[in-house]
PLY file of the C-alpha trace (Angstrom):
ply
format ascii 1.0
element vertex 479
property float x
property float y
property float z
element edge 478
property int vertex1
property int vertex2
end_header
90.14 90.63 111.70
89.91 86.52 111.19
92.89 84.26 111.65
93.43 84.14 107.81
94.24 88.45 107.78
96.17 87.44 110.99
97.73 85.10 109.50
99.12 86.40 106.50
99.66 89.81 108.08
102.17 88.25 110.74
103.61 85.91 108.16
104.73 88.90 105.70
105.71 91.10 108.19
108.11 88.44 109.71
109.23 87.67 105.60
110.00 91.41 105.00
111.89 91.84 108.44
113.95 88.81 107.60
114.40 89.76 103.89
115.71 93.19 105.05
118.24 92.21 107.37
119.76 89.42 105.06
119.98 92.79 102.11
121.51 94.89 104.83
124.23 92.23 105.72
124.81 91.09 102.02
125.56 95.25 101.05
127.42 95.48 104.24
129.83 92.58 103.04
130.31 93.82 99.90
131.19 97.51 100.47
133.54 95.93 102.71
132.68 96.80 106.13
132.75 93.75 107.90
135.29 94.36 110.67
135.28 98.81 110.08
134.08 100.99 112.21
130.65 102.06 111.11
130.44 105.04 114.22
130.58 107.71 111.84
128.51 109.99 110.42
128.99 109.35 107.02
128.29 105.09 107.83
125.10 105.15 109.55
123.63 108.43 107.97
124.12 108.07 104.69
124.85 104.37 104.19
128.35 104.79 103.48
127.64 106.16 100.38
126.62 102.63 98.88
123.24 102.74 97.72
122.42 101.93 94.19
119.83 103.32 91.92
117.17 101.14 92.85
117.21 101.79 96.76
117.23 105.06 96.49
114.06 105.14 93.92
112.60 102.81 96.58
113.18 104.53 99.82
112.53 108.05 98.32
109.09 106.49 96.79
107.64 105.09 99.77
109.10 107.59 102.70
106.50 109.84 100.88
104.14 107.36 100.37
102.55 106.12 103.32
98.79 106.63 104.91
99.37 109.86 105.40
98.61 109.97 101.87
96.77 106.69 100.76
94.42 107.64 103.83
94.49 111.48 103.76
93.96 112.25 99.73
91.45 109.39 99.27
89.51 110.91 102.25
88.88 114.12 100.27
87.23 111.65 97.52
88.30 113.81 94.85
90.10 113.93 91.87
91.96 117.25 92.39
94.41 115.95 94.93
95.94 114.45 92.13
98.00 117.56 91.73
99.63 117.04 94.64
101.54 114.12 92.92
101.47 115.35 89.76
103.33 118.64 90.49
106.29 116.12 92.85
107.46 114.64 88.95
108.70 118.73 88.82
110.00 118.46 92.68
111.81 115.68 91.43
113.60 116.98 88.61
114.55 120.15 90.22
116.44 117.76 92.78
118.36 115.78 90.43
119.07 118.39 87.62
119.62 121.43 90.73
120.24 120.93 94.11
121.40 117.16 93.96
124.93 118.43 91.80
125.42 121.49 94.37
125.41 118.86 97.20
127.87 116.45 96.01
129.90 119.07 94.72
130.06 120.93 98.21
130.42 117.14 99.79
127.03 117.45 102.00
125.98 115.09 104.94
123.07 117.41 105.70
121.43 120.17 103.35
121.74 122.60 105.92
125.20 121.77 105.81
124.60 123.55 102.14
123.73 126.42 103.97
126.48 127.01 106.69
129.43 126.62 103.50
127.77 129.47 101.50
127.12 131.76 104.82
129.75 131.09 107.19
127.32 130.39 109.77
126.89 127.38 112.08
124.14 129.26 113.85
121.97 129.48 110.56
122.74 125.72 109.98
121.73 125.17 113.09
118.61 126.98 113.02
116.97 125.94 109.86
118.00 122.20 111.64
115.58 123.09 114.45
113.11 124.25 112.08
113.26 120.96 110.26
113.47 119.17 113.71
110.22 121.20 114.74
108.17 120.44 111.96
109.17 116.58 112.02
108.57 115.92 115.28
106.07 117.94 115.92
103.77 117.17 112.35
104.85 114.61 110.44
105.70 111.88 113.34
102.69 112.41 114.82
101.33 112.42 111.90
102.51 109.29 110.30
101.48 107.38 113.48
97.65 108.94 113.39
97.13 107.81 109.78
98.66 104.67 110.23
96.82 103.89 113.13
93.59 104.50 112.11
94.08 102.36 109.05
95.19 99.24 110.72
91.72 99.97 112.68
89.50 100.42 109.65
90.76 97.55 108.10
90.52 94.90 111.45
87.15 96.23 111.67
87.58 96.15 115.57
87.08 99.55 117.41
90.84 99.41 119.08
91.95 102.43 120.60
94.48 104.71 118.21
96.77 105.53 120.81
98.22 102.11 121.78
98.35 100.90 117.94
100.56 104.25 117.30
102.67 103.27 120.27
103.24 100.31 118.96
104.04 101.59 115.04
106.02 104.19 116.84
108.01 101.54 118.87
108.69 99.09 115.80
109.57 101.60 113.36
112.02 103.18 115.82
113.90 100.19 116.17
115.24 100.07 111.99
116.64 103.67 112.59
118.48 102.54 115.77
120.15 99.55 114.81
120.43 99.55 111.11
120.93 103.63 110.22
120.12 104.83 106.59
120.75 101.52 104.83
118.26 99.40 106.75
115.48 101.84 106.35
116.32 101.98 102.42
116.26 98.23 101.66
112.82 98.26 103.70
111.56 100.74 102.24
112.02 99.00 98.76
111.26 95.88 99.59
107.96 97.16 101.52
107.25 99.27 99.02
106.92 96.60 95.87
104.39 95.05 97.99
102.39 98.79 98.79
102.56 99.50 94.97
100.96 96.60 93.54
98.59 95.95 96.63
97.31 100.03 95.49
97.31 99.34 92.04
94.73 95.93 93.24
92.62 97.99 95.02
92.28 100.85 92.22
91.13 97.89 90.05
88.72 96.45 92.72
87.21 100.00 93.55
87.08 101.12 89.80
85.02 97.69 88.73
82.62 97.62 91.87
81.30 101.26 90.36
81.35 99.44 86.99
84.21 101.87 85.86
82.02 104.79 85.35
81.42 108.03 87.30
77.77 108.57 87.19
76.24 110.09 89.49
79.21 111.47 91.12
79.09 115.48 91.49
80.84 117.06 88.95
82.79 119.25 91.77
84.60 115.62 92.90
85.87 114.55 89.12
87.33 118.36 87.96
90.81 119.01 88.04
90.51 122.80 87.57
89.89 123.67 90.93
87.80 126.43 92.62
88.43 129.15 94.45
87.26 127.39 97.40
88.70 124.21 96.66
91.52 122.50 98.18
93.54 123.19 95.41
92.40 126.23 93.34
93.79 126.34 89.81
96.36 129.49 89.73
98.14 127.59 92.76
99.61 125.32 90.31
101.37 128.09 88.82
102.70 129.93 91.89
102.94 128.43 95.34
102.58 124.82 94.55
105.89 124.71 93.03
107.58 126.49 95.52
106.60 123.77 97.65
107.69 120.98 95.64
110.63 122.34 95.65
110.97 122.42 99.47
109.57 119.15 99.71
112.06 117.22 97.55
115.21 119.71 97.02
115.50 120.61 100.64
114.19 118.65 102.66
116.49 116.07 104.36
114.03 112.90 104.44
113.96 112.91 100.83
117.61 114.20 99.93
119.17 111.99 102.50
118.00 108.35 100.26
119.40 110.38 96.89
122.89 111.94 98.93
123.74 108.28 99.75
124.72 107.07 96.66
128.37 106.14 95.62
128.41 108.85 93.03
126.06 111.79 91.26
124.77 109.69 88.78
123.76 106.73 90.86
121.69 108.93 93.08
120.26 110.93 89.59
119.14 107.46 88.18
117.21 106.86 91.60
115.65 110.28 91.43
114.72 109.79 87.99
113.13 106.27 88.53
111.39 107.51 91.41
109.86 110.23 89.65
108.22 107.99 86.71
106.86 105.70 89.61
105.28 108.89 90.68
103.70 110.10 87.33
102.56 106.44 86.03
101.15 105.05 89.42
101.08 107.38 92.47
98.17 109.65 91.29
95.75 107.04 90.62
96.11 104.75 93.48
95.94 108.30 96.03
92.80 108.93 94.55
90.64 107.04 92.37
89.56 104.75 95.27
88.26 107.38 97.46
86.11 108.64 94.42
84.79 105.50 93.70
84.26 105.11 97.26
81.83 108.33 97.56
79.92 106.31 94.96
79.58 103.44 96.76
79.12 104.50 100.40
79.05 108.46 100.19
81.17 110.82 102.17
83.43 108.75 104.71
86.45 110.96 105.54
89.90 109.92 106.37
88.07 106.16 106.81
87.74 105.65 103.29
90.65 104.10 102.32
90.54 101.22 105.76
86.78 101.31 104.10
87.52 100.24 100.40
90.24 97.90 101.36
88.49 95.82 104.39
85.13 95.37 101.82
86.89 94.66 98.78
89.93 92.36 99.17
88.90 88.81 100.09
90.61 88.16 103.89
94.13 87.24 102.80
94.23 90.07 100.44
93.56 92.30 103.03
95.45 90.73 105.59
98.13 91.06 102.94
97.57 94.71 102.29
97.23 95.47 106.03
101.42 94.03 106.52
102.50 96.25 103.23
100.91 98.88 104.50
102.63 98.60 107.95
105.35 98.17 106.24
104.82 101.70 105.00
104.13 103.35 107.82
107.37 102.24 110.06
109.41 103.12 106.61
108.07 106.25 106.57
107.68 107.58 110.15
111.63 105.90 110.08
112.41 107.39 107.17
111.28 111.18 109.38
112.91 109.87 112.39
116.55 108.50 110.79
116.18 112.12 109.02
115.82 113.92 112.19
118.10 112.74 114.03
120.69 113.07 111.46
119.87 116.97 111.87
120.22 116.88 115.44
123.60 114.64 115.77
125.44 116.60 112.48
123.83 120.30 112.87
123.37 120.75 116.32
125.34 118.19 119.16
128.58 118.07 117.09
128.53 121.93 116.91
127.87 122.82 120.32
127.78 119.74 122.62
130.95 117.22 121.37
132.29 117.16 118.08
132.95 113.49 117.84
129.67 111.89 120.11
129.03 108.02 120.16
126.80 108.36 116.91
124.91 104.93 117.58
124.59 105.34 121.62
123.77 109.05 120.53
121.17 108.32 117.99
119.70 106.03 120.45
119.20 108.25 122.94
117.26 110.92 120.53
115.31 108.68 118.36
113.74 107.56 121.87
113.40 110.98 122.99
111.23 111.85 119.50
109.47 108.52 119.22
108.17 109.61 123.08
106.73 113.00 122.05
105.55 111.85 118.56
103.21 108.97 120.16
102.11 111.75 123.00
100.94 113.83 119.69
98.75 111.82 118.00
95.75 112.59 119.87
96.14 116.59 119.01
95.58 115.27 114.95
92.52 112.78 115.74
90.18 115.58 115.60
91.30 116.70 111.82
88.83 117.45 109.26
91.33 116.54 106.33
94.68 115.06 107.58
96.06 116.25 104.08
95.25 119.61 103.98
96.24 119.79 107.33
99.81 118.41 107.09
100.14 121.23 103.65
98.66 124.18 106.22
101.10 123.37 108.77
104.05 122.95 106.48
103.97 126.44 105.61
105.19 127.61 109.02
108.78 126.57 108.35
108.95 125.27 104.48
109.14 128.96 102.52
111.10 130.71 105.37
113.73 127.65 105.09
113.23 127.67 101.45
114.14 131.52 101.17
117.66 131.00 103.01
119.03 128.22 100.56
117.51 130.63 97.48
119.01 133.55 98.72
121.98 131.16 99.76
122.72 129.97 95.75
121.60 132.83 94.26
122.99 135.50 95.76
126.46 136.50 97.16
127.45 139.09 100.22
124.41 138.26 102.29
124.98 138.03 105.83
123.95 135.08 107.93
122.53 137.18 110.61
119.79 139.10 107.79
118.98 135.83 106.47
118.54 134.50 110.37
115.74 137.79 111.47
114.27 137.07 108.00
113.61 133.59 108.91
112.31 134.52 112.00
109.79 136.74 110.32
108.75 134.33 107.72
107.28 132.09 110.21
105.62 134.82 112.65
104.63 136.05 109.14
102.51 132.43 107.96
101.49 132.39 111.58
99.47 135.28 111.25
98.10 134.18 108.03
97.58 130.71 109.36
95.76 131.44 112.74
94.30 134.92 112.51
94.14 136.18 109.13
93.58 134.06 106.25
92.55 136.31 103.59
93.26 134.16 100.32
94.17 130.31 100.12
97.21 129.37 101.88
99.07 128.08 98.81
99.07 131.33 97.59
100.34 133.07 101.35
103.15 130.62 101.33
104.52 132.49 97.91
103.67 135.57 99.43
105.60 134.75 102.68
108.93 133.30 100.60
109.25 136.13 99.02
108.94 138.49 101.89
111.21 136.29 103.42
113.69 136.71 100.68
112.99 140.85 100.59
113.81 140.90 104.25
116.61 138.72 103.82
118.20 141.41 101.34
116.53 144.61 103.14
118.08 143.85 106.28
121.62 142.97 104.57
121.63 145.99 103.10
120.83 147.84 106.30
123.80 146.19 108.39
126.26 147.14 105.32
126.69 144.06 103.83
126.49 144.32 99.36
124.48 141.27 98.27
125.47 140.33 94.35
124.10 137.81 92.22
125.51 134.45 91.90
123.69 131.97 89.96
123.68 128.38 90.62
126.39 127.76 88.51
128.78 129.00 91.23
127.36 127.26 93.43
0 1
1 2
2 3
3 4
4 5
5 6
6 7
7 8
8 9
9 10
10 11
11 12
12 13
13 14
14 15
15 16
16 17
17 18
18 19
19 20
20 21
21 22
22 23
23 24
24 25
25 26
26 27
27 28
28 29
29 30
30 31
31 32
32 33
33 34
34 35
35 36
36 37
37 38
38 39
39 40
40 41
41 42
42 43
43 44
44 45
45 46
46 47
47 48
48 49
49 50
50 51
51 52
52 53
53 54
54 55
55 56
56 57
57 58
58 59
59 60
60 61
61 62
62 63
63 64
64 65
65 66
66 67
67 68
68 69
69 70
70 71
71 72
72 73
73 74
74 75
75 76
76 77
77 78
78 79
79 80
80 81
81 82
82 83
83 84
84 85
85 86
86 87
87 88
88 89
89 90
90 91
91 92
92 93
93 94
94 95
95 96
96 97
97 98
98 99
99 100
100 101
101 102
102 103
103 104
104 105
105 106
106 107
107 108
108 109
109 110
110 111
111 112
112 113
113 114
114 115
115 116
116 117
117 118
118 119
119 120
120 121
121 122
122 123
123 124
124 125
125 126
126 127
127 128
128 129
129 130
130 131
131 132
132 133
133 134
134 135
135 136
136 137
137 138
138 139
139 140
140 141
141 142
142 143
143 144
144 145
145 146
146 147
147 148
148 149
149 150
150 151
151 152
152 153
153 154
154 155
155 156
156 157
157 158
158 159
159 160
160 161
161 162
162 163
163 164
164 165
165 166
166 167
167 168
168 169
169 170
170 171
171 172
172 173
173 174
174 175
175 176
176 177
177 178
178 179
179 180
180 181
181 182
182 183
183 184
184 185
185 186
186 187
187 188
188 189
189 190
190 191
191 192
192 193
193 194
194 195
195 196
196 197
197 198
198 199
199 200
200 201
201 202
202 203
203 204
204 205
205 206
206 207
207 208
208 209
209 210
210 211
211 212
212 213
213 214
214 215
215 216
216 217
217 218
218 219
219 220
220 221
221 222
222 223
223 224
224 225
225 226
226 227
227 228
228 229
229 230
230 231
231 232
232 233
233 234
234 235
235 236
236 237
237 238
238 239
239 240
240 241
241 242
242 243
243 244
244 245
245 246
246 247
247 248
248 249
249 250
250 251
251 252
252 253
253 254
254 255
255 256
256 257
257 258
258 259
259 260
260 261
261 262
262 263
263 264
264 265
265 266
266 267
267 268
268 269
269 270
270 271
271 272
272 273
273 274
274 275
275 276
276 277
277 278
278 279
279 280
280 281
281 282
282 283
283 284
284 285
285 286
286 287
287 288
288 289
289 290
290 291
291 292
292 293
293 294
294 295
295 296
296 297
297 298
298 299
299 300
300 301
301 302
302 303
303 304
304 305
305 306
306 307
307 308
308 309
309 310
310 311
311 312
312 313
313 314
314 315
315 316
316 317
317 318
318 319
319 320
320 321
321 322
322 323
323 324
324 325
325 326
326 327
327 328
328 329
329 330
330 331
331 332
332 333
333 334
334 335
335 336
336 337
337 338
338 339
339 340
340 341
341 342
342 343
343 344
344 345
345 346
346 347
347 348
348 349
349 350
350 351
351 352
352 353
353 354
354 355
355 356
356 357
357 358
358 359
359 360
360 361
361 362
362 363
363 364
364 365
365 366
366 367
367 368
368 369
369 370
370 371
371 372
372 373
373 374
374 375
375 376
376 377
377 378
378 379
379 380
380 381
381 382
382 383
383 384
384 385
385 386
386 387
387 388
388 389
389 390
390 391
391 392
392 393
393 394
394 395
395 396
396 397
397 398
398 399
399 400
400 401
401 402
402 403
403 404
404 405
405 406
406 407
407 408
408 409
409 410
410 411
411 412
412 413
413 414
414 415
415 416
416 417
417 418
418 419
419 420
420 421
421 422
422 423
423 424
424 425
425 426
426 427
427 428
428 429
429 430
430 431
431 432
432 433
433 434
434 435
435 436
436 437
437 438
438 439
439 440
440 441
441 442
442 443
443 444
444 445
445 446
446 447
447 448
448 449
449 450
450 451
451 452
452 453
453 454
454 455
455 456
456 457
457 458
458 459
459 460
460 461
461 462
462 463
463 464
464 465
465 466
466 467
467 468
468 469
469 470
470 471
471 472
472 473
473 474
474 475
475 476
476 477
477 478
């Protein structure tokens, strides 16, 4: 990395740090807070319920966008990730049309709050929380650190070590979640993520034009978007398991439901769901993989380097110097994005339930976003060693996204179920995608995670029956 990447990196990252905190201040003053106590849940978790339309689009946009999956789909350098983004337009829909009404209506900090109004059941809340705390800090954290790290690396073309450049992501990302909450991370997020989108969008045009926009010579197994049996994404999975997850991903999950929760009213956070989903069909798809196809043209089959690859021999060095601070940018909004997130779950679902119900929420939050930001940096070697970061991150999610999906499903759709059936059938659901995870895989594991939410759900309603309780159907409307 010359002095002109250095440059222009430091100079942008300083402009976006500066740009976010005079945004957070200038909302702050006029919802009226100047002076009010901000300890409260409700304040630092979900912004005081003040974020417009385009914040929301913003923060939900980039807190999935990040390396993970700039890095991780263009390092399969093929056109049949795609789908991933593709199917989230549905995810997205099904959040602002579904789920997003049920949790205004039921006045939600959490969506596991969701859970514990339509069971009874602070112990189910609280263990779908430590499900979602499991997974975050355990997969995506790390995660998020890995990818970033080894991008920053790629780029610099210097052969730094990944675990000290995670530290330090981990470190600086950290410190938007601790001292400016849910509002700070949105306004970053959005301001970041203008700069991520068109820098992608430059570097799809740059890739596509140094193959001469055609795909000759490329095997026909990289460009098809009916996949294989053995592909990464076999065609019948679009009609079965990969909307199941989509629905987890963005209906349930409190990263992305947090940004569209925070808004003053329903339809403020609908029209930021709704913009965010036509940024995801018009640009996501083509900027997550059309330069790591063009890339197995022009330098064959580089893995989860491709992306650094493309970028550091494409973009003249203020370009990339440019790219390399948006791109920061995106990582610390989106490993803050999982962080803010999780500790929300821990501070509303599990300390004010059985530790104090009215903690210190900033000294509190503090205290456990250090705690995670330890153990997530400690994790990134375990992922260094990953074949397909992508794939991975999908595999893993399986272990906790259709058992957690089954409970709110059962939740909204049925009535009379008892918290403690729904509780044992989580409990198998994850011993169940265990099994098919680490011993016995016998078909793709997009299809075992529709297999396992619906054994999940059958044991949910098998084991209510068995302890006497008389489940009935609901519908969402009643919800």
């Amino acid at each position: 990395m010359n002095l002109v990447q250095i440059g222009v990196f430091a100079g942008l990252t300083v402009a976006m740090a500066l740009a976010t905190w005079w945004q957070t201040r200038r909302m702050a003053r006029a919802a009226g807070e100047t002076g009010r106590n901000t300890n409260s849940n409700r304040e630092f978790f979900l912004a005081g319920g003040g974020l417009k339309w385009p914040f929301i689009a913003g923060s939900i946009t980039l807190t999935n966008l990040s390396t993970e999956q700039l890095v991780g789909m263009n390092g399969n350098q093929m056109l049949l990730l795609a789908w991933w983004e593709l199917s989230a337009v549905a995810g997205l829909a099904m959040l602002a049309l579904v789920f997003l009404p049920i949790y205004y209506r039921n006045d939600c900090t959490t969506t596991t709050e969701l859970l514990q109004k339509k069971y009874g059941s602070k112990h189910l809340r609280a263990l779908v929380s430590g499900l979602f705390l499991a997974g975050n800090v355990l997969i995506y954290l790390p995660i998020a650190l890995y990818t970033g790290a080894l991008f920053l690396r790629t780029v610099s073309g210097v052969d730094l070590p990944l675990l000290p450049l995670a530290a330090m992501l981990g470190i600086a990302g950290s410190l938007y979640a601790i001292l400016g909450g849910l509002r700070a991370v949105a306004v970053y997020d959005t301001i970041a993520g203008v700069g991520v989108l068109g820098s992608a969008l430059a570097v799809v045009w740059l890739a596509m034009s140094a193959i001469g926009w055609s795909f000759d010579g490329i095997p026909a197994e990289r460009l098809t978007m009916a996949g294989g049996p053995t592909s990464p994404i076999p065609w019948p999975t679009l009609l079965t398991g990969m909307i199941f997850i989509q629905m987890f991903y963005w209906s349930t999950n409190q990263t992305i439901t947090q940004r569209a929760m925070a808004a003053p009213n329903l339809r403020e956070g609908q029209k930021g769901v709704f913009a965010a989903g036509v940024i995801r069909l018009m640009i996501v798809p083509a900027i997550v993989v059309l330069p790591g196809v063009a890339a197995y043209k022009l330098f064959g089959v580089t893995g989860d380097a491709t992306y650094g690859r493309v970028v550091a021999a494409l973009l003249p060095a203020w370009a990339s110097g440019a790219f390399a601070a948006f791109m920061c940018a995106a990582v610390l909004t989106h490993y803050t994005s999982i962080l803010n997130s999780t500790t929300t779950l821990y501070v509303c679902d599990i300390h004010e339930s059985y530790v104090d119900a009215k903690p210190d929420v900033k000294k509190l939050n503090t205290c456990i976003s250090a705690g995670f930001v330890i153990v997530s940096i400690a994790l990134v070697p375990l992922y260094s060693g990953a074949v397909s970061i992508i794939n991975l991150v999908q595999q893993l999610n399986g272990l906790s996204s259709m058992p957690i999906l089954s409970a709110f499903i059962v939740g909204l759709v049925f009535r009379g179920v008892k918290a403690a059936a729904v509780m044992a059938a989580l409990a198998f659901g994850v011993g169940l995608y265990a099994i098919f995870t680490f011993w016995w895989t016998p078909i793709h594991y997009i299809h075992l995670m529709v297999i396992t939410l619906f054994a999940c759900i059958a044991v949910a309603l098998l084991l209510n029956w068995l302890m006497g309780g008389r489940a009935r159907l609901a519908g969402l409307a009643a919800a």
